[in-house]
C-alpha positions, -999 to +999 in steps of 0.1 A: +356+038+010+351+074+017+361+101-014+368+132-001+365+161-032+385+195-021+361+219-025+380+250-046+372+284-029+357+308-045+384+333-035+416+334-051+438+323-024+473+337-037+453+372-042+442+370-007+477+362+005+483+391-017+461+416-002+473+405+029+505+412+032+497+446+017+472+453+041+503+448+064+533+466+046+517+489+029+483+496+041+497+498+081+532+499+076+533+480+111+560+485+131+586+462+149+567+447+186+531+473+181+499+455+192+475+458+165+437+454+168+415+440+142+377+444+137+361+423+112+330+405+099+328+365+107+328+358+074+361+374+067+378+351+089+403+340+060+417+371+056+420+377+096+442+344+096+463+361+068+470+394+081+475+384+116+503+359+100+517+386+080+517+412+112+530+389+133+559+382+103+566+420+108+573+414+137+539+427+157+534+428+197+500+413+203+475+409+175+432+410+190+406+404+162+371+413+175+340+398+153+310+407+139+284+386+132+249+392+109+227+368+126+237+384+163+231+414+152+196+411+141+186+391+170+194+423+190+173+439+166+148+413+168+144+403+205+164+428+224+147+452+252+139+483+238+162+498+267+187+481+247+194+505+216+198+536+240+232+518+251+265+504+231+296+485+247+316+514+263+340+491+278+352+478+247+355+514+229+372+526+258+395+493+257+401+499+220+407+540+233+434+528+251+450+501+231+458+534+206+466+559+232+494+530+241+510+529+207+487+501+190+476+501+152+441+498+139+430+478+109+397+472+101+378+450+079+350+462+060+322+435+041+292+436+062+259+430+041+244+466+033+211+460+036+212+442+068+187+465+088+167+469+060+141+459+074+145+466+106+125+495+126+144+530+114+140+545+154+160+518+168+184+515+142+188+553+147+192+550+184+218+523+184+240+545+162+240+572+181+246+552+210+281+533+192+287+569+181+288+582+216+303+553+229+329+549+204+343+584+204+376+580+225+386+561+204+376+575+173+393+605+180+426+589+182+416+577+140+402+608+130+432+630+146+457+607+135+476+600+161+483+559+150+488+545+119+457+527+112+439+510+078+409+496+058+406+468+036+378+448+022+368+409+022+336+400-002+315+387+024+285+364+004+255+389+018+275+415+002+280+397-029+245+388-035+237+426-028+265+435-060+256+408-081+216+396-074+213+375-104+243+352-099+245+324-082+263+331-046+294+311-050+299+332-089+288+366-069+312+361-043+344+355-070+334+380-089+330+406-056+366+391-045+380+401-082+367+433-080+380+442-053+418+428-059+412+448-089+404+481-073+432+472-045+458+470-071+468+430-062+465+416-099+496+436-105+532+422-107+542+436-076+512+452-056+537+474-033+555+488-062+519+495-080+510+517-046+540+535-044+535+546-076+497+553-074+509+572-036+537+594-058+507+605-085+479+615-059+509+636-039+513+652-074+476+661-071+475+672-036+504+688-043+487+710-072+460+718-051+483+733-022+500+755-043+470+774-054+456+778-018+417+781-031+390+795-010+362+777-024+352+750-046+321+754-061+305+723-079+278+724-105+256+697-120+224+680-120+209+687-090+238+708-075+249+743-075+274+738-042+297+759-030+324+745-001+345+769+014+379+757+026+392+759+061+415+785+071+453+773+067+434+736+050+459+713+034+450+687+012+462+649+015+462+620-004+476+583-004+500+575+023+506+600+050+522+600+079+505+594+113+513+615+145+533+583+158+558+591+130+544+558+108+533+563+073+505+546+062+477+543+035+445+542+055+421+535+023+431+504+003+415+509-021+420+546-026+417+572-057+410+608-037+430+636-032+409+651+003+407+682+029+387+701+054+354+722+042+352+754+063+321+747+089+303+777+084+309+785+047+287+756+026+262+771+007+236+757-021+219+725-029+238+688-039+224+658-050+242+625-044+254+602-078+255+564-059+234+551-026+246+557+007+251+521+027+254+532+063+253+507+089+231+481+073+207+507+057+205+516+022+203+558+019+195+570-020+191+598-040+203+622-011+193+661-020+202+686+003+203+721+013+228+742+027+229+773+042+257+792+065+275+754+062+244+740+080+221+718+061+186+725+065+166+705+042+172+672+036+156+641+014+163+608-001+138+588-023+149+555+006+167+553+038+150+590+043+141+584+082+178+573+092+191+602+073+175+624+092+179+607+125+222+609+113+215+647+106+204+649+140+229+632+160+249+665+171+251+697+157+279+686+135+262+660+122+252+689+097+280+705+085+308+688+067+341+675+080+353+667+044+357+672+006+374+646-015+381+646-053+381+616-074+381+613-110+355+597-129+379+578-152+393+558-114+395+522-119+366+516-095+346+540-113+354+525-146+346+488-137+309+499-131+303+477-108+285+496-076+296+480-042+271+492-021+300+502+004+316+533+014+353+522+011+350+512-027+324+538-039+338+568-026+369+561-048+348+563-082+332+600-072+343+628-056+328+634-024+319+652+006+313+639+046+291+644+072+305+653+106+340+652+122+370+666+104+404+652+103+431+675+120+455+659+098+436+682+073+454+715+085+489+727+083+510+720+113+477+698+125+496+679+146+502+709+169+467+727+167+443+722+198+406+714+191+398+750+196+423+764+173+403+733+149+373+749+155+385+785+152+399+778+114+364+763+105+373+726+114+341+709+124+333+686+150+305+655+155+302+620+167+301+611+133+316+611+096+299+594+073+308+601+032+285+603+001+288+603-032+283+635-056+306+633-086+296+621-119+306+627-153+283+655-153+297+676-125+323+699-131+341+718-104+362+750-097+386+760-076+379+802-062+402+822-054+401+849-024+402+876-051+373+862-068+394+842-097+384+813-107+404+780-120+390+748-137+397+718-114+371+695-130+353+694-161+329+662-168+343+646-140+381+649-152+413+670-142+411+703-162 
């Protein structure tokens, strides 16, 4: 006789369903026959089989799910030709490209392990981004401008988990990672799309605020950081759900606590010193200091990851100047779980930040209509990349200047004023 024992996931299946379907109705808002493509990690193949269910519920065209897997990845890193990390897959970029150009929505699944390249040599790692950066700008440019509706959402991959919670066994690291980030994407609610349409109608109120006063400036002071960020001419500050080009609104971040615009290019000036580690691309950046001057940074250190920082600085001349300023209170539900994710999507959301690189046009008024030049005229800046970091705390306070040199609390301690 043969017992078989169901082995109990350590995800919470009826959340994931949960996250799921608002990953699909709220998160994408997917419309009735659009082709949606899906990028994910292997490991989040449970919640690929779940949202392409849902999407195709709603009624979706043609749903394509392209993988990532850890173990390929490395052997690239491992065995590959060193020709190798001077090229990326244009094809599939340029497939992608065209999928969006033709009307198709973008969802993407974040969970990779953050310290996969770790260990891997910084000068190849450096070269293969810039080579997907290169390579992967037709169709970024359809994200970043806004033209489709598009999303984010997060499954707790077990190298990620162990990363969160090292002292826990994998199976308790992974459940607690997964309840975390239910938590932060609002599904242990009731009703998870009634709970963002609230949340959506409180960070317009915010945005909102910060349109009426028009600032010039916001200038940011705390340990390590005496910044100031000038805003770009005609900027407009967004938050929550908005609505793509393609007439679709959507909530690109799930999770997501910041109210967010475009810095003015040119006008950054003073020194900032990030508050959590940057993970970008399988490298862990921390204690990022920098220098500013004329909205170019021109000295930059971080106590690890200091070698790919400076080979992301060094991508393209925008690579230097910012493309975004976000602010999030410290009090946001990510920030007050205290766990640290070690990922970009969930830490951003307990600190207000800033971004290297391209801006989005969505950012300005009447965006939709400007050209690139008339971007780049209003002090919109353009890169390959846009990669955020953290600088918010509960020791940073921020202010909002005026054109006539007035000044109005918009932070104290990491709080609304």
């Amino acid at each position: 006789m043969t017992l078989h024992t169901e082995i109990k996931s350590p995800v919470d299946p009826n959340k994931l369903e949960k996250l799921a379907e608002v990953a699909v109705k709220v998160g994408l808002q997917l419309q009735q026959g659009q082709d949606l493509v899906i990028t994910a990690p292997l490991a989040a193949l449970p919640l690929v089989r779940l949202i392409t269910k849902h999407a195709y519920s709603a009624g979706a065209g043609i749903v394509s799910t392209f993988y990532s897997d850890e173990e390929t990845t490395l052997a690239r890193f491992r065995y590959g030709q060193d020709a190798s990390f001077d090229k990326a897959a244009d094809w599939l970029y340029e497939g992608m490209a065209k999928a969006y150009a033709g009307g198709a929505a973008r969802l993407a699944i974040s969970g990779d392990n953050p310290m996969m390249l770790a260990n891997e040599d910084p000068e190849k790692v450096a070269r293969a981004n810039k080579a997907t950066s290169i390579a992967y700008k037709p169709a970024l440019e359809k994200i970043s401008n806004f033209d489709i509706n598009w999303h984010i959402c997060s499954y707790p991959n077990p190298a990620w988990a162990r990363q969160v919670f090292p002292d826990l066994p994998e199976e308790e690291a992974v459940h607690k990672l997964a309840e975390a980030i239910f938590a932060a994407s609002r599904i242990n609610t009731p009703d998870p799309i009634a709970a963002w349409a609230e949340h959506n109608a409180n960070l317009k109120k915010r945005s909102s605020w910060l349109n009426t006063e028009r600032f010039s400036a916001l200038h940011f002071s705390g340990p390590g950081t005496d910044l100031t960020v000038g805003l770009a001419d005609g900027h407009e500050w967004h938050g929550g759900a908005s609505k793509a080009k393609n007439g679709v609104i959507c909530n690109p971040n799930i999770p997501t606590e910041e109210v967010f615009t475009t810095p003015h290019a040119l006008k950054v000036e003073g020194t900032v010193s990030s508050t959590k580690p940057l993970s970008h691309q399988g490298t862990l950046i921390d204690n990022i200091q920098v220098r500013f001057e004329a909205g170019r940074i021109i000295e930059a250190k971080a106590s690890k990851g200091e070698g790919v920082l400076n080979k992301v600085l060094d991508t393209d001349e925008g690579a230097r100047r910012l493309g975004e300023v976000a602010l999030v209170p410290h009090s946001s539900p990510i920030s007050a779980s205290g766990v640290l994710f070690y990922n970009t999507l969930f830490d951003e959301n307990a600190s207000c930040h800033i971004a290297l690189g391209q801006c989005y046009s969505k950012c300005f008024l009447d965006g939709a209509s400007l050209t690139p030049e008339q971007i780049k005229a209003q002090g919109g800046n353009s890169s390959l990349i846009h990669i955020d970091w953290m600088i918010g705390s509960d020791q940073v306070d921020i202010d909002g200047l005026r054109e006539d040199g007035s000044c109005v609390p918009v932070m104290r301690k990491g709080e609304w004023a």
